[in-house]
C-alpha positions in Angstrom: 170.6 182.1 349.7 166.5 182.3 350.1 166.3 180.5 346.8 168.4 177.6 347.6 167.2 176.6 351.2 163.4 176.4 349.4 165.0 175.4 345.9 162.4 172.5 344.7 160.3 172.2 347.2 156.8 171.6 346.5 153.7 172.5 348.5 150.0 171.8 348.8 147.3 173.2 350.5 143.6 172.3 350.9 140.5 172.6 353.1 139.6 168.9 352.6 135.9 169.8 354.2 136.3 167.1 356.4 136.8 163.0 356.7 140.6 163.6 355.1 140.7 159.8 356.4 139.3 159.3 353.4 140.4 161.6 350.6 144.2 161.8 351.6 145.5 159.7 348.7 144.1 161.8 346.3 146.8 164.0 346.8 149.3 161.4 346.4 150.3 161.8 343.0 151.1 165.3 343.1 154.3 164.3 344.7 154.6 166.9 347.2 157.1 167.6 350.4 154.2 169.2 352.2 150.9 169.1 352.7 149.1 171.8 354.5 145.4 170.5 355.4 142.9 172.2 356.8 139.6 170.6 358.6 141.0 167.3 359.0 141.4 164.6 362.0 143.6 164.3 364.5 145.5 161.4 363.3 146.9 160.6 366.4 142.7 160.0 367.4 141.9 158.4 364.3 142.8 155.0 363.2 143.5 152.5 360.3 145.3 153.1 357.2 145.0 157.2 357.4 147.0 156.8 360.7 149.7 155.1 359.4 149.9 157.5 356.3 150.7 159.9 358.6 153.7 159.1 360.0 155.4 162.7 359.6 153.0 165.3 360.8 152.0 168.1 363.3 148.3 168.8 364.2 146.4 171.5 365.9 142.5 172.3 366.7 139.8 171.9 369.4 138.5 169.4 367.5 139.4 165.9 366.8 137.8 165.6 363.7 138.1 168.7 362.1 142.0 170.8 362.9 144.6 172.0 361.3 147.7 169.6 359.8 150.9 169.6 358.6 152.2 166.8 357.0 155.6 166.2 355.1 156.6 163.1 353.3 160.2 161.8 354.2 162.9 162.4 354.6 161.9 166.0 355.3 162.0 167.2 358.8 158.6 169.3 360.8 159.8 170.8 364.3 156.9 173.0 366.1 157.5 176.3 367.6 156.8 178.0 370.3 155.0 181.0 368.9 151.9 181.5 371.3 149.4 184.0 369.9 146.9 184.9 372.4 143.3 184.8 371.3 144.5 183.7 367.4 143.5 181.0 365.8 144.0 178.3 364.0 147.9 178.6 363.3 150.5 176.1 363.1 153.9 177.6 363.2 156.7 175.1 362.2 160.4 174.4 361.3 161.2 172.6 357.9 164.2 171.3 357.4 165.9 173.1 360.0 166.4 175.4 357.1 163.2 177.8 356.9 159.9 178.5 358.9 156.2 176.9 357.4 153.1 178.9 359.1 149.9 177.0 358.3 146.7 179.0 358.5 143.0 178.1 359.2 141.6 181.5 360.0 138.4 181.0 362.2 135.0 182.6 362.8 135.6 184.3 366.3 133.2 187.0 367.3 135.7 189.8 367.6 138.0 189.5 364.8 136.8 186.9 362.8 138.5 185.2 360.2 141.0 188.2 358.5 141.0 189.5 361.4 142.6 186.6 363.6 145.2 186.8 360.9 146.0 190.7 361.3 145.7 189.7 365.5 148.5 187.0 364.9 150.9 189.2 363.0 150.7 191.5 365.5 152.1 189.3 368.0 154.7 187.4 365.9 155.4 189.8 362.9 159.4 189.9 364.4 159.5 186.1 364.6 157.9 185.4 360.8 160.1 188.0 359.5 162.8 186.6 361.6 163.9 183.9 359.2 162.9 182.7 355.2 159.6 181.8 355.7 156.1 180.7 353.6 152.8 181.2 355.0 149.8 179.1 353.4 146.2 177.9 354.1 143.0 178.6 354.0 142.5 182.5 355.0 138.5 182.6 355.0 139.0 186.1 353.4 139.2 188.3 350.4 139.6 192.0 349.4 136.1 192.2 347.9 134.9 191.7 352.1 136.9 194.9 352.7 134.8 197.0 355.2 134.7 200.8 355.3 137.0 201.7 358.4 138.1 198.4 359.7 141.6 198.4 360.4 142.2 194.2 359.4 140.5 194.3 356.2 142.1 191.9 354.2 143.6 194.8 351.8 145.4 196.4 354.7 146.7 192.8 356.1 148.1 191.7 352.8 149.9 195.2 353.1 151.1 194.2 356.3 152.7 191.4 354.4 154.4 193.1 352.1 155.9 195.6 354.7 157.6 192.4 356.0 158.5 190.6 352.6 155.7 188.4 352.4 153.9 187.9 348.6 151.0 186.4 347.8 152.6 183.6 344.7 149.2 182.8 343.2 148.6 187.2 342.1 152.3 187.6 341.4 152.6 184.3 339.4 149.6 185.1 337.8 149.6 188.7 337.1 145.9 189.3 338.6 145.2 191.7 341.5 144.2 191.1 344.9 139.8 190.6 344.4 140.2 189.8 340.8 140.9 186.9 340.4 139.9 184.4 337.5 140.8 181.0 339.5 138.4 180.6 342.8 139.7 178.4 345.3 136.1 177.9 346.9 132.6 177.1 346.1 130.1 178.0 348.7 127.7 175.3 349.1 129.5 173.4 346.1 127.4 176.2 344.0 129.8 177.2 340.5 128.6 180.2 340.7 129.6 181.0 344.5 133.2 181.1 343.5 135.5 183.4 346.0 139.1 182.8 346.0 140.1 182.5 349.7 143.2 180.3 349.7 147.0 181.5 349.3 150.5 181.3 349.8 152.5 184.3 350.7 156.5 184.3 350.5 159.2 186.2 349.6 158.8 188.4 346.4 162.0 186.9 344.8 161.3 183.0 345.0 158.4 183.8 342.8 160.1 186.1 340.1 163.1 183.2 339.8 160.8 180.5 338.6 158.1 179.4 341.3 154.7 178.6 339.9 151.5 178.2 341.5 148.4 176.2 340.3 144.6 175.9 341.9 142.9 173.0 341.2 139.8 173.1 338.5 136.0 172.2 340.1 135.5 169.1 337.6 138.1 167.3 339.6 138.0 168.5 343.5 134.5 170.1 343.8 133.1 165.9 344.3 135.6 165.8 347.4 135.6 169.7 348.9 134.6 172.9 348.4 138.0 173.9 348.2 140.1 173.6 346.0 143.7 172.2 346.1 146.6 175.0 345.5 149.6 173.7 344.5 153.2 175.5 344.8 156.4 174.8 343.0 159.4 176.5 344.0 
């Protein structure tokens, strides 16, 4: 039943590092239901052809210019949801379809639980509601195993196993057959430096969908590192 409600879906997400406006149709030709976007404009306050692009979208941030979006290419549905997370962010909890539940993630730099750690403070809050119903969580999680601190309950080791306990897989490490901190494909660049390479981007969902055929591609520096630091992660379901 899982497989078929996300049976050929196709996914992308990406930290555009800003002025999306500009660099949305470079994603284009990927042909993709969804695009999860991180750091780029509200387009409801921005204007001119990126505005109309986005015609099928939900948005979320403090900042105009640099948020969190969603956006799906018709005729597929978005519906928000009501999942308020005190003192998490950035997350943008949606409906797909009607048929199974999108969580985009922008993990951000708060001074108590930063990054990882405003992941592990989400989940506990809505752990019953993502495990609730077939879900994918994706974005851009600022975090790594090789960051694991000595005694810190939301190191990224322990909140992938938090995760797992509720059936949620990271595709790129299972597709790939490489373990959480060693990976060969970064999906970030500090500074646009190749040899700052971390890989900090992923897709978790259910274990099966991934065994039964679902692959998952990040894109290669010669082609995205002129438009982000980030690169693009594609999934195929």
């Amino acid at each position: 039943m899982t497989a078929t409600i996300f049976s050929g879906m196709k996914i992308i997400t990406w930290n555009c590092n800003g002025a999306f406006r500009k660099k949305y149709h470079l994603l284009d030709d990927f042909g993709a239901d969804i695009l999860v976007i991180q750091e780029c404009e509200d387009p409801a306050q921005s204007g001119g052809s990126y505005r109309e692009w986005a015609r099928n979208y939900l948005w979320a941030g403090g900042n105009k210019h640099k948020g969190l979006g969603v956006f799906a290419r018709s005729p597929v549905t978005l519906a928000a949801l009501n999942w308020q997370s005190e003192n998490a962010q950035l997350f943008l909890p949606c409906r797909v379809d009607d048929a199974f539940n999108l969580l985009a993630v922008w993990t951000k730099n708060a001074a108590d639980y930063a990054y990882i750690g405003q992941l592990w403070r989400y989940l506990q809050q809505q752990k019953d509601a993502l495990s609730a119903s077939p879900a994918i969580i994706c974005g851009d999680l600022n975090s790594n195993t090789c960051w694991d601190q000595r005694g810190r309950v939301w190191n990224h080791s322990n909140v992938v196993r938090e995760l797992e306990e509720i059936g949620f897989y990271s595709a790129y490490h299972l597709f790939h057959n490489e373990a959480q901190g060693r990976e060969s494909k970064p999906t970030l660049y500090m500074q646009r430096n190749l040899e700052k390479s971390y890989h900090i981007d992923y897709i978790f969902m259910p274990k099966s969908l991934i065994e039964n055929g679902s692959s998952v591609a990040v894109g290669e520096s010669s082609m995205w590192l002129q438009h982000s630091d980030h690169m693009r992660v594609i999934l195929n379901v």
